[in-house]
C-alpha positions in Angstrom: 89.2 4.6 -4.3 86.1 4.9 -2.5 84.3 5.9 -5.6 85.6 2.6 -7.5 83.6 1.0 -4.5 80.6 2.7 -4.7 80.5 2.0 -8.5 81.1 -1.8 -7.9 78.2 -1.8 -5.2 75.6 -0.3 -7.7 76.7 -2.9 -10.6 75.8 -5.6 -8.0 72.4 -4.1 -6.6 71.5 -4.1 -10.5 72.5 -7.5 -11.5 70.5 -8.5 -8.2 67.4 -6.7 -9.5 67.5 -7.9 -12.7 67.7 -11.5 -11.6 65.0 -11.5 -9.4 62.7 -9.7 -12.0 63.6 -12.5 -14.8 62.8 -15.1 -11.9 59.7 -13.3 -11.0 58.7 -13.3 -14.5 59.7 -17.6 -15.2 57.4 -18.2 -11.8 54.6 -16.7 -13.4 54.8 -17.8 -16.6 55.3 -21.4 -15.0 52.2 -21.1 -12.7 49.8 -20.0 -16.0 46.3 -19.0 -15.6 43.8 -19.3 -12.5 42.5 -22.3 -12.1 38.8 -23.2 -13.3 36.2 -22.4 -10.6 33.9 -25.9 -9.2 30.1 -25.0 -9.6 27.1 -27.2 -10.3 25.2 -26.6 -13.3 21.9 -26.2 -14.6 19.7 -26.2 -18.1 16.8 -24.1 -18.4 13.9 -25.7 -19.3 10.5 -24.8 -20.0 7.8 -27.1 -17.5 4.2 -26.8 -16.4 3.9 -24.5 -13.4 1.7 -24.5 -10.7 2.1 -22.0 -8.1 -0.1 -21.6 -4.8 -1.7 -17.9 -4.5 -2.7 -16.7 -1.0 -5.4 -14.9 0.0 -6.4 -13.3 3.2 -10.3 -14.3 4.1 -12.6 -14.2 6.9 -14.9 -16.8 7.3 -19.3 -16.4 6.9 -22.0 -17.7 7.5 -24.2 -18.6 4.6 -27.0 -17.7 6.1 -27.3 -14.9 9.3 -30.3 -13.2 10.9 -30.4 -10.7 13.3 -33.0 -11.1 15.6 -35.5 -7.6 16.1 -38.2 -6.8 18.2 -41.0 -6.1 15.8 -43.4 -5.3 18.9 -42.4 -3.0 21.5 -42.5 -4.1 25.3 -40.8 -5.7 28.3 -39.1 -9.2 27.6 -41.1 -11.6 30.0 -39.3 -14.8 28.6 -36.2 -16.4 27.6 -36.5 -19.8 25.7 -32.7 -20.5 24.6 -29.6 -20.5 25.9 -26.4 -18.8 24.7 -25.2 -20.8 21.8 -27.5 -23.4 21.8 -28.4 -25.3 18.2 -32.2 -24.0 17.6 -34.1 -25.3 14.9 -36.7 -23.3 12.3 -39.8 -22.2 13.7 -39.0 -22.9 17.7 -39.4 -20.2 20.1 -36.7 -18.3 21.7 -38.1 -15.3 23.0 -41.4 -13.4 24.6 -42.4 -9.8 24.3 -45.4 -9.0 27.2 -48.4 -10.0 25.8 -51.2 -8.6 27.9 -51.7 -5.7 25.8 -51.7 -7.4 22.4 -53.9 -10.3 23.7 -56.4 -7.7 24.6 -56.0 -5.2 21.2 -56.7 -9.0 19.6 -60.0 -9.8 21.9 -61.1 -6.2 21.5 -61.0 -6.7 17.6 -62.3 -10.1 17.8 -65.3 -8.9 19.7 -65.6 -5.7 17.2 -65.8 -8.1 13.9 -68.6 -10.0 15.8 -70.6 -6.8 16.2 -69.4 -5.6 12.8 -70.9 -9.3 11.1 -74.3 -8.7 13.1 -74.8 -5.9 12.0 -74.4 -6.7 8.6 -76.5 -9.6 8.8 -79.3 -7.3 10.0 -79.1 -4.8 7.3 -79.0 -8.0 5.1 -82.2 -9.0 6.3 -83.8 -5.9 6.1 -82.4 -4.9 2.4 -83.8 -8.4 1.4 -87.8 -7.6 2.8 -87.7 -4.1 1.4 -86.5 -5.6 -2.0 -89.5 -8.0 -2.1 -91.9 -5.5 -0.9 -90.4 -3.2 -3.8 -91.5 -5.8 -6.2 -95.1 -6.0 -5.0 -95.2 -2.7 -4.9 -95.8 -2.1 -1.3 -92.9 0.1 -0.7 -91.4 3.3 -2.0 -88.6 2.3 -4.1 -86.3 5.0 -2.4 -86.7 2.7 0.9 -85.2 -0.5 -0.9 -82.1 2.0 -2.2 -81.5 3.0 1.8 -81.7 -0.6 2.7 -79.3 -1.8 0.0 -76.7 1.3 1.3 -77.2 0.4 4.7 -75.9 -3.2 4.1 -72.8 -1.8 1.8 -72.0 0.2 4.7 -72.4 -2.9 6.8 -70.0 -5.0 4.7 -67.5 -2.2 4.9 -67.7 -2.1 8.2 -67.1 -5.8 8.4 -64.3 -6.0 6.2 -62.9 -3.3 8.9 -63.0 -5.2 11.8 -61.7 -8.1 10.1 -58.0 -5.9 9.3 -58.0 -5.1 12.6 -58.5 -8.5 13.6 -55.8 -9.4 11.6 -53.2 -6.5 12.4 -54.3 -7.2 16.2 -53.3 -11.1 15.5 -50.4 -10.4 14.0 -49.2 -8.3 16.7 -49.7 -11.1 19.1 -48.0 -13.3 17.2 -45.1 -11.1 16.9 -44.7 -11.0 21.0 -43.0 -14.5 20.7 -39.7 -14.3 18.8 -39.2 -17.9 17.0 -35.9 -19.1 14.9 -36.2 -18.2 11.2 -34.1 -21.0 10.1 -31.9 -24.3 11.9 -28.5 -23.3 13.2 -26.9 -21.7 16.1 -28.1 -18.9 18.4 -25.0 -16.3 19.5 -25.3 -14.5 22.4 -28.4 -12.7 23.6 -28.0 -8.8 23.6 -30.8 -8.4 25.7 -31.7 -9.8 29.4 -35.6 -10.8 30.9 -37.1 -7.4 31.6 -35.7 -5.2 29.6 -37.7 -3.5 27.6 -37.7 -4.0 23.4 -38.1 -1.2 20.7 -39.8 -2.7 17.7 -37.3 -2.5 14.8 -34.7 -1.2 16.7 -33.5 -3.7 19.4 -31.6 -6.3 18.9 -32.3 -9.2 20.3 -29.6 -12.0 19.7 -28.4 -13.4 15.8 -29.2 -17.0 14.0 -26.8 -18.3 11.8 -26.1 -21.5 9.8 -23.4 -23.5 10.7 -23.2 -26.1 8.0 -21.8 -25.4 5.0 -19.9 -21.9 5.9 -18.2 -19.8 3.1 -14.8 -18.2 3.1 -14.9 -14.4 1.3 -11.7 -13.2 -0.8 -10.6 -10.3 -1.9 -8.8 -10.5 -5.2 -7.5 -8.2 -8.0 -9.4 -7.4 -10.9 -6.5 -8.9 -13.3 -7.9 -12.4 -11.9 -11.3 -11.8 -12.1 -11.4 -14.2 -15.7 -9.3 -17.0 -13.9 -11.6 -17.1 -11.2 -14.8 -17.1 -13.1 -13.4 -20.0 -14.7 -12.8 -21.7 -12.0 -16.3 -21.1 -11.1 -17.7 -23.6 -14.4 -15.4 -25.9 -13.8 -16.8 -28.4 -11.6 -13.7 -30.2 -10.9 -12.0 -27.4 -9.0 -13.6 -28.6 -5.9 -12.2 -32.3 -6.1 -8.9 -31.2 -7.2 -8.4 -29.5 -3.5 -8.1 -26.3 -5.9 -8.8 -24.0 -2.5 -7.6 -24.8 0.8 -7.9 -22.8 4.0 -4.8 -22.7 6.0 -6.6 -21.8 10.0 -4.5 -19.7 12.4 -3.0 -22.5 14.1 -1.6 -23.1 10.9 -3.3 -26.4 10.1 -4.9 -27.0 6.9 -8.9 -27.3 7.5 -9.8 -30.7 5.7 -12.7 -29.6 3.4 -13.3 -29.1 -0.4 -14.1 -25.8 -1.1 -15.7 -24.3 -4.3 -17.1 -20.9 -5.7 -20.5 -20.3 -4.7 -20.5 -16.6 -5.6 -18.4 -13.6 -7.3 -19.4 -10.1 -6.1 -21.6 -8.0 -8.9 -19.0 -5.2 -9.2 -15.0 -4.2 -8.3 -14.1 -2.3 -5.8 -13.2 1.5 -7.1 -11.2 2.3 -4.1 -9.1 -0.7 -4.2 -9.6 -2.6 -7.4 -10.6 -6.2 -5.9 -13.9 -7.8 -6.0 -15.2 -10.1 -3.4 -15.2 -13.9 -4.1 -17.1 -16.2 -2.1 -15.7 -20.2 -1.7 -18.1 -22.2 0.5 -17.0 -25.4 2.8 -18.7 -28.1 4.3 -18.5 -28.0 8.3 -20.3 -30.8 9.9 -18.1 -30.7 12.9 -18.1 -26.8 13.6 -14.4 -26.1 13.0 -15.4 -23.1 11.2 -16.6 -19.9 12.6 -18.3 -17.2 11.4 -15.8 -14.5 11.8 -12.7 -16.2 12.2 -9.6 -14.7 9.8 -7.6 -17.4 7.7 -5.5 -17.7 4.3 -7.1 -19.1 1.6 -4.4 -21.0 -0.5 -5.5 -21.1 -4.4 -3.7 -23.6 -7.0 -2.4 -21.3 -10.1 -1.6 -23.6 -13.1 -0.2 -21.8 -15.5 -1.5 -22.0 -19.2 1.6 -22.7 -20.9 5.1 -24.7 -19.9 7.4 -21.6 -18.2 11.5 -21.6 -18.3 12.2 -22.5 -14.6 15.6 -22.4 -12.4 16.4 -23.2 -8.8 16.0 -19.8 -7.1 19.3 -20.5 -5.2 21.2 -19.8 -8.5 19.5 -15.9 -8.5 22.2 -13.2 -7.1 20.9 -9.8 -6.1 22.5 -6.5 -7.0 21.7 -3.4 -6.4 17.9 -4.1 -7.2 18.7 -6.1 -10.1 18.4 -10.1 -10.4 21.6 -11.6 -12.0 22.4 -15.6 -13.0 25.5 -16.6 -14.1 25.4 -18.1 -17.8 27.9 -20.7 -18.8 29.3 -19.8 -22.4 32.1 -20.9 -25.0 34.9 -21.9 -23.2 33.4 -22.6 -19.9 33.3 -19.0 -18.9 30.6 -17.6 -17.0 29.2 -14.4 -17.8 26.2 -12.8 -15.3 23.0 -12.1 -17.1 20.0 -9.5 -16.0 16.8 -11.4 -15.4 13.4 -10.7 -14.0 11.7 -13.0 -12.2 8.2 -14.4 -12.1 6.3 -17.0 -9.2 8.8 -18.0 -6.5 7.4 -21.8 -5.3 9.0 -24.6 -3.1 12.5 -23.8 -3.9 12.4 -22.6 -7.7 11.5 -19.4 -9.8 9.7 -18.5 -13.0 11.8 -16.9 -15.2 10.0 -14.1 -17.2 12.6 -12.9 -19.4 16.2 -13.1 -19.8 16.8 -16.8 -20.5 16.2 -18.7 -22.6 15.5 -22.7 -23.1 19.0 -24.7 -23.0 20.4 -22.0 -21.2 23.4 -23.7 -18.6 23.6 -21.3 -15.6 25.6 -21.9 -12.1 23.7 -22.8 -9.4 26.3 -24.0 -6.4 29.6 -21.8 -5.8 27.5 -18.7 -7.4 29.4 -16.7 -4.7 32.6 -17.5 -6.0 32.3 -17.0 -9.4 33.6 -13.8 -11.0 32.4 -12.3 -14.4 34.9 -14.1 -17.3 35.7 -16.8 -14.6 36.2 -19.7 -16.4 33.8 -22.5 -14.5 34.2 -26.7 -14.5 31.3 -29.2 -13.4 31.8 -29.9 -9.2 30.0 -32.0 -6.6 27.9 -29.8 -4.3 30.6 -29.8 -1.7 33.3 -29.0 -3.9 31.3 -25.9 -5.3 30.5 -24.7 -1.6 33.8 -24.9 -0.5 33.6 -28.0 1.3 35.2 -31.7 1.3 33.9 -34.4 -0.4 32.4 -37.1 1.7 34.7 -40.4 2.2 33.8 -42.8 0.6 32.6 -46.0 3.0 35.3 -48.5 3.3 34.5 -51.6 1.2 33.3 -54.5 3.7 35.6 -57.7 3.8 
């Protein structure tokens, strides 16, 4: 008896099973595949490029001087202040001159002696001469008279260099600006003393135009160099100069100079871009970004960088193929600029890849053209309510 139930019990529990697989099996086949995945779309396209390279630069004067003390002594005066705008030629400072005013009198007073002299000797070579020719004198006389006033004009021409060293030393006391521009800060204070050729004094330096130097890679030295001939860089705004504050210095700039040879060490060469700066925003010294235009010689295939998916060091798009499915593709990529990337290789022109809902697609998912909302996973906006 209780075996008859236990039979009966099993015979249900199957029937049960069975039925709910066969439903399982009719709810599946009712709800059919996944449903396609909303993205936005784009076709590749090849269009001219132009990127913006930057550069780190520091900022130079044109033209610099270092100020020496070419004479030695004590500094008896000052003519400048710190930083003031000095022009070529004006006087800025004083060595003591009471030695080289004297070395100068001294050599003064020697070429004096040295000139009457000679014109003694002169005057004596000249009457020997014409008592030689009336025979009234031993012809060795007029040959001693004649040395004499060689070693007379010798002598002269002595004096008269060391006149001229002495003058030049004097004129050396007093320091003067080698050029217009701006003096920095003097090194040195009123009675200190002055090694010639050693000492420091204080540095001149242009102000107006300055130069910004580059460092750039020798792979660019051709592009540059280019750039150099062409004379319309400069009003195309070609280099810009982007100052700490992180404003953009309003000037033109354009190459002025490339460096003779590349660095072994580090493989860059040394450009040099000069600016106009007629209201001293520039200064020598000063660290900045030079930004450079890069127009590419030929139309590249471009995407929206937001459609690139990164994997394990790899860079991956998703391609739309036959049937809408989207299958991810390899790619490498070139210039990133505003909110697109060059593509160097993996696509090709009239490529269509996904660009919104890239995080949702899966490789094979089959894909349908969405709104930008739709693709992110968000609402559509409501329409406005037509006005009555």
């Amino acid at each position: 008896m209780n075996t008859n139930y236990i039979k009966f019990g099993v015979a249900i529990i199957s029937t049960l099973t069975l039925a709910s697989c066969g439903g399982g099996d009719q709810k599946a086949q009712q709800q059919g595949p996944p449903p396609a995945t909303p993205v936005t779309t784009y076709t590749v396209a090849a269009q001219p490029v132009t990127t913006v390279d930057t550069y780190p630069g520091v900022v130079v004067a044109l033209n610099e001087v270092e100020l020496r003390a070419q004479v030695g002594g004590y500094v008896t005066a000052i003519f400048v202040k710190d930083g003031q705008k000095v022009t070529k030629g004006q006087k800025l400072y004083e060595i003591d001159r009471t030695k080289y005013q004297a070395a100068y009198n001294a050599a003064k007073a020697d070429v004096a002696v040295a000139k009457a002299n000679r014109d003694k000797t002169k005057k004596d070579a000249d009457r020997y001469t014409k008592l030689a020719e009336q025979d009234a004198v031993a012809k060795q006389r007029v040959d001693y008279a004649l040395t004499d006033l060689a070693n007379a004009e010798s002598q002269v021409a002595a004096a008269q260099a060391s006149l001229s060293s002495a003058a030049s030393d004097l004129q050396r006391s007093v320091i003067v600006s080698p050029l217009n521009g701006t003096i920095g800060i003097s090194q040195i204070r009123l009675g200190a003393f002055a090694s010639p050729g050693t000492t420091i004094l204080n540095t001149v330096s242009t102000n107006d135009p300055m130069a910004v130097d580059i460092a750039i890679n020798q792979a660019e030295i051709s592009r540059f160099i280019a750039l150099q001939k062409d004379a319309s860089s400069a009003k195309d705004s070609v280099f810009t100069v982007q100052l700490q504050d992180g404003s953009i210095y309003n000037g033109q700039g354009k190459i002025i100079a490339i460096d003779r040879a590349v660095d072994p060490a580090t493989g860059t060469i040394k450009v040099r871009i000069s600016y106009p700066n007629p209201k001293g925003v520039l200064f020598a010294g000063m660290t900045v970004n030079l930004k450079a235009l890069n127009k590419a010689a030929n139309d590249q295939l471009v995407i929206p960088y937001k459609a690139v998916a990164e994997q394990l060091g790899e860079f991956n798009v998703y391609v739309v193929g036959d049937s809408a499915k989207a299958t991810p593709r390899i790619v490498k990529l070139g210039k990133q600029f505003d909110q697109n990337v060059v593509i160097s290789d993996g696509l090709k022109q009239g490529d269509v890849i996904v660009v919104e809902g890239v995080q949702n697609v899966r490789p094979g998912a089959v894909v349908k053209a969405a709104s930008a909302e739709e693709a992110n996973g968000q609402q559509p906006a409501a329409a406005a309510p037509a006005k009555k």
